[in-house]
VOVEX-628186 format. One line per 10 residues: number of its first residue (from 0); their letters; for each residue x, y, z negated of C-alpha. Coordinates in steps of 0.1 Angstrom, whole numbers, plus 5000, padded with zeros to 4 digits. Each point is the difference from the previous one (the first is absolute). Last residue first. Example, Ala and Ser with C-alpha at 12.3 -4.5 7.8 and 13.67 -1.06 7.14 Angstrom:
% VOVEX-628186
1	SA	5137/4989/4929 | 4986/4966/4993 .
END
This chain:
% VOVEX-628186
158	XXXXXXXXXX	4842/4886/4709 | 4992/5010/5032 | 5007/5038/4996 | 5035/4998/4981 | 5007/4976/5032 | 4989/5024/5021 | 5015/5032/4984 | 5033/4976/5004 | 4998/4994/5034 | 4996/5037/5009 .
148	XXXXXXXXXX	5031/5009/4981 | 5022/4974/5017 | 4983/5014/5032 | 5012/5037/4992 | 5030/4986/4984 | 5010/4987/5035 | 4991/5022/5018 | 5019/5028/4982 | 5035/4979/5005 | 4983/4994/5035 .
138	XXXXXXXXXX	5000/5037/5008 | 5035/5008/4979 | 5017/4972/5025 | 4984/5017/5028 | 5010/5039/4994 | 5042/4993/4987 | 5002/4976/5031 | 4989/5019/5023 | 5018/5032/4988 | 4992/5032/4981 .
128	XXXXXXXXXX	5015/5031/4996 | 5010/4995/5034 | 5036/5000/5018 | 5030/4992/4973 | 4971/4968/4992 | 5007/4986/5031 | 4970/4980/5012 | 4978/5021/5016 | 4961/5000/5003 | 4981/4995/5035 .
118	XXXXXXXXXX	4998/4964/4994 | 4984/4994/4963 | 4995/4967/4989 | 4973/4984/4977 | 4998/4962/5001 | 4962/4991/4994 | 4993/4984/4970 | 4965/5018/4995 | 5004/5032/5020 | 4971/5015/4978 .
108	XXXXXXXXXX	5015/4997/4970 | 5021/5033/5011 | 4967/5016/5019 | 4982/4994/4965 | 5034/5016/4978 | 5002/5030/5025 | 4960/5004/4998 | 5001/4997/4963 | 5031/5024/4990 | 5018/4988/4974 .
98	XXXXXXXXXX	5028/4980/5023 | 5009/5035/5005 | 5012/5007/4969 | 5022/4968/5004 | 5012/5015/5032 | 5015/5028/4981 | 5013/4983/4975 | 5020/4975/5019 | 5006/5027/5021 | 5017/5018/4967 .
88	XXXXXXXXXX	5019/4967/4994 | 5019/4994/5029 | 5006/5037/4997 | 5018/4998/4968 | 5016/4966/5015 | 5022/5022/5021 | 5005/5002/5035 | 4979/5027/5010 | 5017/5021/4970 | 4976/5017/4979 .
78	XXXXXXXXXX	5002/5042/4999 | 4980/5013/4971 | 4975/5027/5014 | 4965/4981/4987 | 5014/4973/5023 | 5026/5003/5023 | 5021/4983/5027 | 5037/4998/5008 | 5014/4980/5026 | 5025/5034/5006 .
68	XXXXXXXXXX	4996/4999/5037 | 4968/4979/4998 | 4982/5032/4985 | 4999/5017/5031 | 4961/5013/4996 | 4988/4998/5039 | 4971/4980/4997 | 4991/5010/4964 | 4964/5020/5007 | 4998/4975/5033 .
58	XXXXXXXXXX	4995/4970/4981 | 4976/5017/4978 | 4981/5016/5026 | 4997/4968/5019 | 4985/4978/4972 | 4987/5023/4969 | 5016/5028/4979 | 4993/5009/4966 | 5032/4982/4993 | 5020/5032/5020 .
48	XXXXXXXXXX	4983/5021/4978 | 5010/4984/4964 | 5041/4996/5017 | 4995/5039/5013 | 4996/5011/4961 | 5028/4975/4991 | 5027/5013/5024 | 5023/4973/5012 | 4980/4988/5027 | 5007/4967/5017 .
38	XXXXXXXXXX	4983/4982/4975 | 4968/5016/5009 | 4996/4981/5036 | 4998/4971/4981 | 4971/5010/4977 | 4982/5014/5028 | 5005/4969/5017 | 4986/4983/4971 | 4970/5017/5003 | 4981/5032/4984 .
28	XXXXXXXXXX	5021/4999/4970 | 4998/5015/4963 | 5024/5007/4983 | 4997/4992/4962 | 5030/4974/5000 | 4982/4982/5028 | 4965/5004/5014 | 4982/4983/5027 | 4978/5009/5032 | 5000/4976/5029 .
18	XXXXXXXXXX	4994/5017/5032 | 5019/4979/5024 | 5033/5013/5011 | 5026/4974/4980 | 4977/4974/5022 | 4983/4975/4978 | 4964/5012/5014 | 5010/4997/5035 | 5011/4963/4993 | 4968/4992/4985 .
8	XXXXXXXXX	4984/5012/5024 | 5007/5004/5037 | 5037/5016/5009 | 5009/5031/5006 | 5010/5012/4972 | 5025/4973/4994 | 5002/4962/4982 | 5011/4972/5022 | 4981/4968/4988 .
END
């Protein structure tokens, strides 16, 4: 199952772009793309706009930021190093937050045991904030205790 914007649902709906309101650390974002794009701005005040942001706009808000030079992102103004396990941990967070959201965590249970992939994304982490890898394994991490979660309000249910 190749997960983009363009694609039917669920994939559409798992897409960084889709419209799925969460909150971390008391910000709150519009998508995770608007997250994402965020961590490319040093400034706090233009970090809580840019995750206002949704799909396109977001993507395009931090297009051009350079940040790969330096590998340097930021959240709430402190710099985290791309390759550090600080900001491992802080999309961990981040798309653990999202995992709250209902339609996200439907569309997410929705691809059953399907294997989730992402084509158009990149795979060198010195080029995206972001990569393949980093975005499917934290989708079937999520699934996975989704559905765990599930079967257990079942069983709690049944007995």
């Amino acid at each position: 199952m190749d997960i983009g914007s363009g694609h039917g649902y669920p994939e559409s709906s798992l897409s960084n772009f889709a419209p799925h309101p969460f909150e971390i650390d008391g910000v709150d974002c519009a998508s995770m793309e608007g997250f994402l794009q965020s961590l490319k701005f040093q400034d706090a005040q233009m970090q809580m706009y840019v995750c206002t942001l949704v799909g396109r706009e977001a993507k395009f808000k931090g297009k051009h930021k350079k940040w790969y030079k330096e590998q340097v992102l930021y959240w709430q103004g402190v710099p985290i190093p791309r390759d550090s396990q600080e900001y491992q941990d802080l999309l961990d967070r981040a798309f653990n937050q999202l995992a709250k959201n209902s339609k996200f965590a439907a569309a997410l249970l929705g691809t059953g045991v399907a294997v989730l992939k992402h084509s158009i994304g990149k795979t060198d982490p010195h080029n995206t904030v972001l990569t393949q890898q980093e975005f499917c394994s934290r989708l079937r991490f999520i699934r996975r205790q989704l559905a765990l979660k599930r079967l257990r309000k079942v069983n709690e249910t049944n007995k």
